[in-house]
Backbone bond lengths (Angstrom), bond angles and torsions (degrees), N, CA, C in turn:
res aa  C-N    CA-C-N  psi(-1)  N-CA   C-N-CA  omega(-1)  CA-C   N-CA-C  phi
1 X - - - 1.467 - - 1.526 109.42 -
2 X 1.238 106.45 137.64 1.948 110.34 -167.87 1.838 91.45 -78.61
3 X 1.120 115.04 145.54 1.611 132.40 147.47 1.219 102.72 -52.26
4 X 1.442 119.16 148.66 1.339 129.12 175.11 1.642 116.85 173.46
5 X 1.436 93.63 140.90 1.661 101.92 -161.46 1.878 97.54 -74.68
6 X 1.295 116.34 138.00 1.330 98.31 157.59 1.359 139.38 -134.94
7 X 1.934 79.15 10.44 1.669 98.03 162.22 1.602 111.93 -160.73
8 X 1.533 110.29 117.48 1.220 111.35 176.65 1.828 118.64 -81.12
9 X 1.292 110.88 130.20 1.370 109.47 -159.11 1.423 115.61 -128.75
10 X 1.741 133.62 102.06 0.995 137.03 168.05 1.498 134.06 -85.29
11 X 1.190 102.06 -178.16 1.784 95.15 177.21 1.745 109.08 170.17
12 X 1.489 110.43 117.08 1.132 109.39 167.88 1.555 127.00 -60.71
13 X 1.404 145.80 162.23 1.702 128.22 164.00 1.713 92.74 -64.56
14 X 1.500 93.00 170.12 0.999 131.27 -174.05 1.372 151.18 170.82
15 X 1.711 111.20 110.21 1.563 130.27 -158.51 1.561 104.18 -43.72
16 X 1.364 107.13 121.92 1.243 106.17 178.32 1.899 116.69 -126.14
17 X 1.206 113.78 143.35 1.860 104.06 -159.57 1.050 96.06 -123.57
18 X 1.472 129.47 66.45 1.722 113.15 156.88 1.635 121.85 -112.69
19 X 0.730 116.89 -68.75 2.034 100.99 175.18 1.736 97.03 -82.71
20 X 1.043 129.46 -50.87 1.539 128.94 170.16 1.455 111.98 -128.69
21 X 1.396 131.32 -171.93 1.675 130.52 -147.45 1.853 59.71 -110.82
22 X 1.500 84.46 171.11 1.911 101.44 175.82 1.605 89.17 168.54
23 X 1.398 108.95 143.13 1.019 132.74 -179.53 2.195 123.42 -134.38
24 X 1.174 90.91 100.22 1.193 112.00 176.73 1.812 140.49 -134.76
25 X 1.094 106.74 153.67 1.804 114.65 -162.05 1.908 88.39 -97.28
26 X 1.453 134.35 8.71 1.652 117.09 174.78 1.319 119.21 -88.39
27 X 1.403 121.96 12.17 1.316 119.78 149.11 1.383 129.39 -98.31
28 X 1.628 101.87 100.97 1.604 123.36 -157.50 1.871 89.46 -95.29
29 X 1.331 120.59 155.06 1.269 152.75 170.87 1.687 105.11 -123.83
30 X 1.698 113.49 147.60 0.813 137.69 175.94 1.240 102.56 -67.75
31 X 1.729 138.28 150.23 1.212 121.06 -179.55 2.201 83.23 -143.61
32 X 1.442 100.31 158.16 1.639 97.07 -169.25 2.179 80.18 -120.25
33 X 1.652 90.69 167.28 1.231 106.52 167.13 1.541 120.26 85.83
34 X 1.240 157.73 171.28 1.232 167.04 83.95 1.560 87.07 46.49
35 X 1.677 125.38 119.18 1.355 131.23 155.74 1.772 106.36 -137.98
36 X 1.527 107.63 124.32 0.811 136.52 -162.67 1.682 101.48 -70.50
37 X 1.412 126.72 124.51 1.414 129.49 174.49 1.374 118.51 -113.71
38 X 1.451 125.39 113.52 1.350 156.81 -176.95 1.347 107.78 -79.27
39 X 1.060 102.73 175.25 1.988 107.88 -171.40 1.479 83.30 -100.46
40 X 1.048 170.52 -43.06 1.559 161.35 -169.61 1.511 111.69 -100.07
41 X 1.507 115.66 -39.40 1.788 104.69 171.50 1.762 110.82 -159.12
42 X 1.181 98.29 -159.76 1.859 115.55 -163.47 2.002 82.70 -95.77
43 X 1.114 107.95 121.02 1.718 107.20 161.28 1.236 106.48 -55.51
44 X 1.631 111.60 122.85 1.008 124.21 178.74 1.437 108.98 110.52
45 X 1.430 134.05 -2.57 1.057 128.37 -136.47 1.701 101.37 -131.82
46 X 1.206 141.76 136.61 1.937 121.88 -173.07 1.374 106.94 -166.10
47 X 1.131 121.90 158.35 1.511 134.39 -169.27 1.582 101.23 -109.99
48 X 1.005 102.88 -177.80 2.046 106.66 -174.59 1.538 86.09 -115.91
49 X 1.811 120.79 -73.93 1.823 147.45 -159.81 1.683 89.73 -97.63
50 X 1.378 101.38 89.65 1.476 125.79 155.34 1.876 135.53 -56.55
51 X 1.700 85.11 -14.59 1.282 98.97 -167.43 1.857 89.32 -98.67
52 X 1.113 118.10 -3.64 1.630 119.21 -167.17 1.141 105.80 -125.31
53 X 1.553 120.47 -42.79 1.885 124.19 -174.10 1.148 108.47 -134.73
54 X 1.549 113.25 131.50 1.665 113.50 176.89 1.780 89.16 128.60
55 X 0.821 100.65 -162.11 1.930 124.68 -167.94 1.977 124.69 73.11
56 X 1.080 116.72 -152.55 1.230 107.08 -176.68 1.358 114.20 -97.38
57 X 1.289 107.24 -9.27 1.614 121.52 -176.26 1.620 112.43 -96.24
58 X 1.407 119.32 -14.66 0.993 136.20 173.33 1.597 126.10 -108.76
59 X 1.014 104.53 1.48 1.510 128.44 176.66 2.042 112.49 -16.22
60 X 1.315 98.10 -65.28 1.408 115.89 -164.25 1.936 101.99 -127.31
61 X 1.050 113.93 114.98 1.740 134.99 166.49 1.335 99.57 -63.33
62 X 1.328 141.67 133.94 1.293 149.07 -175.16 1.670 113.55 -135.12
63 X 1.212 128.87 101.83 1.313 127.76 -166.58 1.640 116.26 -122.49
64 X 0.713 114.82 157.55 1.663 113.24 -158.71 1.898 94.43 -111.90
65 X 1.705 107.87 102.97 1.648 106.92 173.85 1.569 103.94 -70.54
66 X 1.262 127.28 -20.80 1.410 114.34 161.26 1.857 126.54 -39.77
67 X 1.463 107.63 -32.49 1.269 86.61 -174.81 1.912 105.77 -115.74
68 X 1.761 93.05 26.99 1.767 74.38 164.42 1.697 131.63 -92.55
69 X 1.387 100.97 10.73 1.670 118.49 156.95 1.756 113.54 -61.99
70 X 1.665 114.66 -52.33 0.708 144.12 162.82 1.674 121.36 -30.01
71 X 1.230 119.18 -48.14 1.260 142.55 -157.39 1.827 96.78 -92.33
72 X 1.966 102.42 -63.08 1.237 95.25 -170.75 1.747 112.20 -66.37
73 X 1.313 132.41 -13.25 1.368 121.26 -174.23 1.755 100.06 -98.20
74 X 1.016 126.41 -25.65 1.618 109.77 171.21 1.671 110.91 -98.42
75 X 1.196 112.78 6.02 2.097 105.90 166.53 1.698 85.16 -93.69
76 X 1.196 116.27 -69.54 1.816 127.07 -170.21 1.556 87.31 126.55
77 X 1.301 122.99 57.21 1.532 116.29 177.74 1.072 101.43 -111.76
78 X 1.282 130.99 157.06 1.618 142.67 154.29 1.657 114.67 -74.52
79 X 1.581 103.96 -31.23 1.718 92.62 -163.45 1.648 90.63 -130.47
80 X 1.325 103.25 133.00 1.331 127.23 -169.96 1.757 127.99 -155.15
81 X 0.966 127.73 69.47 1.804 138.53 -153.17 1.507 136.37 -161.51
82 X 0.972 103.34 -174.85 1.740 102.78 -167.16 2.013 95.94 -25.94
83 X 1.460 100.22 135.87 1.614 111.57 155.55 1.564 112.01 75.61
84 X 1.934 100.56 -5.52 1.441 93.00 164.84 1.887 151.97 -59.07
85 X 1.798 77.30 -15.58 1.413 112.65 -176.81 1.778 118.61 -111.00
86 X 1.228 104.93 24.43 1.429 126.66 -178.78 1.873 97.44 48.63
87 X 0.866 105.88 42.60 1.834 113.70 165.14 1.344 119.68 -91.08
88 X 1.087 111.45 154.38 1.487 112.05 -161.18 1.893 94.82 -110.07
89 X 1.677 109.00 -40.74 1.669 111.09 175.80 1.620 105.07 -114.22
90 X 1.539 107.96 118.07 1.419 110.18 -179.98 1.546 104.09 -98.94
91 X 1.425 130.64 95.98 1.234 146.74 -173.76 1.467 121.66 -81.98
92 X 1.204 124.60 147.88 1.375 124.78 174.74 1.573 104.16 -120.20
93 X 1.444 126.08 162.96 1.427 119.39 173.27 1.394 128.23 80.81
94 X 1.991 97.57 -1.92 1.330 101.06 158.30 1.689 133.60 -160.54
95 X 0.931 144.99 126.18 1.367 158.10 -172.26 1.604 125.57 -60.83
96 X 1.674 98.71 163.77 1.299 94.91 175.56 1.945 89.32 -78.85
97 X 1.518 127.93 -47.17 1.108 105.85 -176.60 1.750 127.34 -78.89
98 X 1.260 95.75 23.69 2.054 96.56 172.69 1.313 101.99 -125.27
99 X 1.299 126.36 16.27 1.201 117.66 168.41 1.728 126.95 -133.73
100 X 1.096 114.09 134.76 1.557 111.08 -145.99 1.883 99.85 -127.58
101 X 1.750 100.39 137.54 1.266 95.86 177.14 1.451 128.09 -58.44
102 X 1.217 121.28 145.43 1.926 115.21 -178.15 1.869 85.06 102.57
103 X 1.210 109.67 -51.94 1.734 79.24 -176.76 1.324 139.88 -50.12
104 X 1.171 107.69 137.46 1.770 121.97 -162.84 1.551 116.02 -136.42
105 X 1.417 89.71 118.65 1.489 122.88 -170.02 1.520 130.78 -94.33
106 X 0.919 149.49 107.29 1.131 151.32 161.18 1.857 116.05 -52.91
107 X 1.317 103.12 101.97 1.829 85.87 -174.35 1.605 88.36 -128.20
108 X 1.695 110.86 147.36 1.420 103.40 175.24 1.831 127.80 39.87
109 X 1.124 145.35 -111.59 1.395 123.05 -173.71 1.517 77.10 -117.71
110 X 1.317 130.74 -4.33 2.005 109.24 -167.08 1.002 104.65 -80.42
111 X 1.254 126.48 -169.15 1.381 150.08 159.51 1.831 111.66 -117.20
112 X 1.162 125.62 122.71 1.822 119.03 178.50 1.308 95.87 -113.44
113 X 1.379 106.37 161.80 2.069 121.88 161.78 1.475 97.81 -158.15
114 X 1.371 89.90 114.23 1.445 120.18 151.05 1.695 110.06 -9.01
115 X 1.341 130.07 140.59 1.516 121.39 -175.79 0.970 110.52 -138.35
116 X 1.339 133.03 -48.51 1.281 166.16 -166.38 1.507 142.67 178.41
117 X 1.200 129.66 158.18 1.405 121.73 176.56 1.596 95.93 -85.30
118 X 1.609 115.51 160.91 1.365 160.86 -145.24 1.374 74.78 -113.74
119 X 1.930 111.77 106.42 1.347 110.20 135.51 1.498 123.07 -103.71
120 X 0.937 104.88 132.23 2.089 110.97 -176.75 1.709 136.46 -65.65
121 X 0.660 100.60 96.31 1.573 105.15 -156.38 1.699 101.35 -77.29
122 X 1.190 110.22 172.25 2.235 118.63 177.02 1.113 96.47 -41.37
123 X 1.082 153.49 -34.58 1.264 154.35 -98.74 1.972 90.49 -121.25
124 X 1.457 111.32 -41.60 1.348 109.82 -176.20 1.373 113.95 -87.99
125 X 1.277 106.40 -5.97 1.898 118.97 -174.32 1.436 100.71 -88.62
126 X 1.879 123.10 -35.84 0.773 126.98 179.87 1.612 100.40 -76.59
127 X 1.140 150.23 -67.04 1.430 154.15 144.05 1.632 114.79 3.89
128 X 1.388 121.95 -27.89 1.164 118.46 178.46 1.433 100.57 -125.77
129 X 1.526 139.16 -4.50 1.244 127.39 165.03 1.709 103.07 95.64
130 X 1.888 93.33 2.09 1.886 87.86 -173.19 1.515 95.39 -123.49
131 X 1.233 106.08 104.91 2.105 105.61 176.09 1.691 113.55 -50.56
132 X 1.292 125.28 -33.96 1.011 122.94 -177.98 1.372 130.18 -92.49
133 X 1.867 105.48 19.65 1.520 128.45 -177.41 1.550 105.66 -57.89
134 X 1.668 119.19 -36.01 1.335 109.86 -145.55 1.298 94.25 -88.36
135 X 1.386 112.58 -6.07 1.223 124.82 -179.24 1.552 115.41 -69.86
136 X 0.811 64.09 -62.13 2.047 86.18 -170.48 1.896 105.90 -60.60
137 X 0.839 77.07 -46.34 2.113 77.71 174.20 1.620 94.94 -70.41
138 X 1.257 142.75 -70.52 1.432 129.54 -179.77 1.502 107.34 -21.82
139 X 1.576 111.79 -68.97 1.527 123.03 -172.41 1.242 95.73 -44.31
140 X 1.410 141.57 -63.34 1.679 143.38 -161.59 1.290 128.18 -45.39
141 X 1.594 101.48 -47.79 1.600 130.69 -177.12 1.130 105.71 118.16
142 X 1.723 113.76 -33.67 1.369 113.70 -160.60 1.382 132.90 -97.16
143 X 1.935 92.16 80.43 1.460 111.90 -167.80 1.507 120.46 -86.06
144 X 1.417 112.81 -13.86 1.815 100.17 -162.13 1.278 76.45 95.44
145 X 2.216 73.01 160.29 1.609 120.61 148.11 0.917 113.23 -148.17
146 X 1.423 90.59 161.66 2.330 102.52 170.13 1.447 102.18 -101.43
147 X 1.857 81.42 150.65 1.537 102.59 162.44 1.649 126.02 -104.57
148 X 1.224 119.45 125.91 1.637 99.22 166.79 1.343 96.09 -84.66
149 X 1.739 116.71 178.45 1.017 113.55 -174.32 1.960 111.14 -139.95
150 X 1.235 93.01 106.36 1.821 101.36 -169.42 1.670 102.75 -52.49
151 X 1.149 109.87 -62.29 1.367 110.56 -176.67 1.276 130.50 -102.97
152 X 1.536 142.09 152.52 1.540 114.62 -161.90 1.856 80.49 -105.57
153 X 1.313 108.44 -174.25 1.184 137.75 161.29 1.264 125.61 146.74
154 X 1.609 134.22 -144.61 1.283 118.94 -158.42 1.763 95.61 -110.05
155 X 1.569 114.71 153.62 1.759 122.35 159.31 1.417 114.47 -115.35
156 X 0.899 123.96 169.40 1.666 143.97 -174.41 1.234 117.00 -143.60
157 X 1.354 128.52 103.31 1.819 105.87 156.52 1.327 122.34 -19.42
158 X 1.416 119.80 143.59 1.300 123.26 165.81 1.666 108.64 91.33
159 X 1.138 104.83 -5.70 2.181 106.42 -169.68 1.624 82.78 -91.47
160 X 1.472 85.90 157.12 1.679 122.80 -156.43 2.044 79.58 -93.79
161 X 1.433 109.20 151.88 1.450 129.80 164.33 1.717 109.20 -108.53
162 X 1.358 92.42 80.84 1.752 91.83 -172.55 1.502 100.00 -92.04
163 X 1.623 119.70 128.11 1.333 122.98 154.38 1.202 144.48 -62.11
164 X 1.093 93.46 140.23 2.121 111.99 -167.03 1.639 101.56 -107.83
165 X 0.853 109.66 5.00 1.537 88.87 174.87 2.065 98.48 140.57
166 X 1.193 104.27 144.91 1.154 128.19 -155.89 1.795 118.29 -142.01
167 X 0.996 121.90 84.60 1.559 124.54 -138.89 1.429 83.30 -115.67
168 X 1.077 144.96 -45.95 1.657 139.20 -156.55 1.651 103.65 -132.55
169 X 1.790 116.11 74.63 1.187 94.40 171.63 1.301 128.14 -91.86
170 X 1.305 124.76 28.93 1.164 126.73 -166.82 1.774 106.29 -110.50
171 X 1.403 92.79 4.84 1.479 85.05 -174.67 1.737 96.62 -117.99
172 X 0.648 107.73 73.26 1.835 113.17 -179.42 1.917 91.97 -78.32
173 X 1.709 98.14 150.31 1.233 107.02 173.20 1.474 131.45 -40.58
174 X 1.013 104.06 -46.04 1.697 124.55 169.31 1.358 99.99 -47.51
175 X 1.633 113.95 -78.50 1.833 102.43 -175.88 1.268 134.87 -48.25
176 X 1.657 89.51 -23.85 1.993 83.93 173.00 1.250 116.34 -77.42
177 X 1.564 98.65 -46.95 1.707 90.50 178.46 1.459 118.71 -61.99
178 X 1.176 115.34 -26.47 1.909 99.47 155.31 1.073 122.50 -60.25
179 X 1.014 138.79 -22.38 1.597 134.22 175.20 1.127 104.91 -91.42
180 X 1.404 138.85 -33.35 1.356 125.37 166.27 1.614 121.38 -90.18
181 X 1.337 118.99 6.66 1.496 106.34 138.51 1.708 120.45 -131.84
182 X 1.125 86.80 60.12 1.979 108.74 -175.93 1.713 89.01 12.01
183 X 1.541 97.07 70.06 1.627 99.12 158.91 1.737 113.95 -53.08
184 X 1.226 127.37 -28.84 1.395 129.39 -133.98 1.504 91.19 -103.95
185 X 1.252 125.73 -7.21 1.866 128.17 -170.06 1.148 100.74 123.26
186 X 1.727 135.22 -58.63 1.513 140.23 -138.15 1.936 90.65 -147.71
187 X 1.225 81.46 157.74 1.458 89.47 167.46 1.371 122.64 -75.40
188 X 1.159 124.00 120.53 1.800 130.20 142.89 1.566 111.38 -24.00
189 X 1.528 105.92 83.70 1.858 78.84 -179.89 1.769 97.28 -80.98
190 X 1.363 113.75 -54.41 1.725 110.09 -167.79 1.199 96.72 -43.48
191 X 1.609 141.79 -35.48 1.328 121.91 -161.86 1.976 104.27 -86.75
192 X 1.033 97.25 -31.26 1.590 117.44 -177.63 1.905 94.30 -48.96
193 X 1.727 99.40 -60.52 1.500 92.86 -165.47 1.471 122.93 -61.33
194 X 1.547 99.77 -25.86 1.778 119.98 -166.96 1.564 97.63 -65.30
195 X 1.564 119.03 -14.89 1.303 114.49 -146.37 1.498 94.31 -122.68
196 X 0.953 112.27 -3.59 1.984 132.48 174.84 1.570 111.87 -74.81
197 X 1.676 98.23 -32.27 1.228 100.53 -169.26 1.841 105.67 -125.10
198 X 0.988 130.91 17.07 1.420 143.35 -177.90 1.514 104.22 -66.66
199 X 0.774 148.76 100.47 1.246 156.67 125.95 1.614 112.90 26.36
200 X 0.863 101.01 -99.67 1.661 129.78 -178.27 1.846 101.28 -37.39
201 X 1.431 104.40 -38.98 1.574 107.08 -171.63 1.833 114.50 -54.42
202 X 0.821 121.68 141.93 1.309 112.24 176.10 1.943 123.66 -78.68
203 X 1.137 134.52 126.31 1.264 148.31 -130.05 1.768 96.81 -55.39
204 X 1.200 105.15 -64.71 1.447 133.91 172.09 1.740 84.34 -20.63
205 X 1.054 121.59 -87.50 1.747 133.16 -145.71 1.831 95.70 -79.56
206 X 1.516 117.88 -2.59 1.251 116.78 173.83 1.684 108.89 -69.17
207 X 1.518 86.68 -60.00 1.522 107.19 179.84 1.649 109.71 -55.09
208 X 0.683 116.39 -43.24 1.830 118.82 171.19 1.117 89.53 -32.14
209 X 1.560 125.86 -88.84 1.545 143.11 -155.95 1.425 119.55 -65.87
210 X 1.522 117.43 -7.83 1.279 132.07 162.73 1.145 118.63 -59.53
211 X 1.868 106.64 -53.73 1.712 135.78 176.62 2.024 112.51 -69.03
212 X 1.643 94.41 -15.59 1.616 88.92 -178.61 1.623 108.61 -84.65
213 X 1.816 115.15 -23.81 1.147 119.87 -154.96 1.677 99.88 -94.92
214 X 1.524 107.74 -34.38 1.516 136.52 -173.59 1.862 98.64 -47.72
């Protein structure tokens, strides 16, 4: 089954006042037409906590529309879809386990690579009205990923994610995030260290695995 975007999804921050004031950019909207891709984000697209979301490693939110079927029958929700997961590309045709860091994509005129998996911060518990969301998606697997982005140019709903090259398949999203929450009982140290020094990984989540092996 081809990868493919099937909803491009932006969103400015924005002060929000319901149990306390909070201010955040994870309420993404569908956006139609030609959207312009930057080395840090989707035009149109912005974080609030700079020190947590945004950079070059975080470029592009990557969310899997495969599992928002998924979502509405184990919450008991009716509405579940593009931008629910503060993602910017809601994709079909691919996984946290078919997709592997270092992979690099050609989408529309850009170029993407795989960076890291999507860890979920209050911010999405607050977004769904459930504090213990960021939780519960960790437990699942089904966190997202980021893209940095090698080349800038334009995306479209509906454009194919054709691969350019595939350098680390052994580290698919799924395996890291088992090693970074010792899914297995104990920590992975050999996998922990292999993953300290991976290339492709983004620096931030290096150093994690530096501190797991340390």
């Amino acid at each position: 089954m081809k990868a493919q975007i099937i909803s491009l999804n932006v969103g400015r921050p924005k002060h929000m006042h319901d149990v306390e004031p909070w201010t955040s950019g994870i309420h993404k909207a569908p956006v139609s037409g030609p959207v312009r891709l930057a080395l840090e984000n989707l035009e149109g697209d912005g974080q609030a906590d700079l020190m947590v979301h945004g950079g070059p490693d975080k470029a592009i939110c990557v969310y899997s529309a495969d599992h928002y079927p998924l979502w509405r029958e184990e919450l008991g929700v009716a509405e579940c879809g593009p931008g629910w997961f503060g993602e910017n590309f809601s994709v079909t045709g691919q996984t946290e386990s078919t997709v592997a860091i270092g992979d690099t994509y050609r989408v529309g005129t850009a170029v993407v690579q795989v960076s890291q998996p999507r860890a979920p911060c209050w911010k999405l518990g607050r977004r769904w009205n459930r504090l213990d969301m960021p939780k519960i998606v960790v437990g699942s697997g089904r966190t997202g990923w980021y893209l940095r982005v090698l080349e800038t140019g334009t995306v479209e709903c509906g454009e194919t994610l054709t691969l350019l090259d595939r350098p680390y398949p052994q580290w698919t999203i799924a395996i890291v995030n088992d090693v970074a929450y010792s899914r297995r009982g104990a920590t992975d140290v050999a996998a922990a260290r292999a993953l300290s020094s991976c290339p492709a990984l983004a620096e931030a989540w290096r150093s994690e695995f530096r501190d797991l092996v340390s």
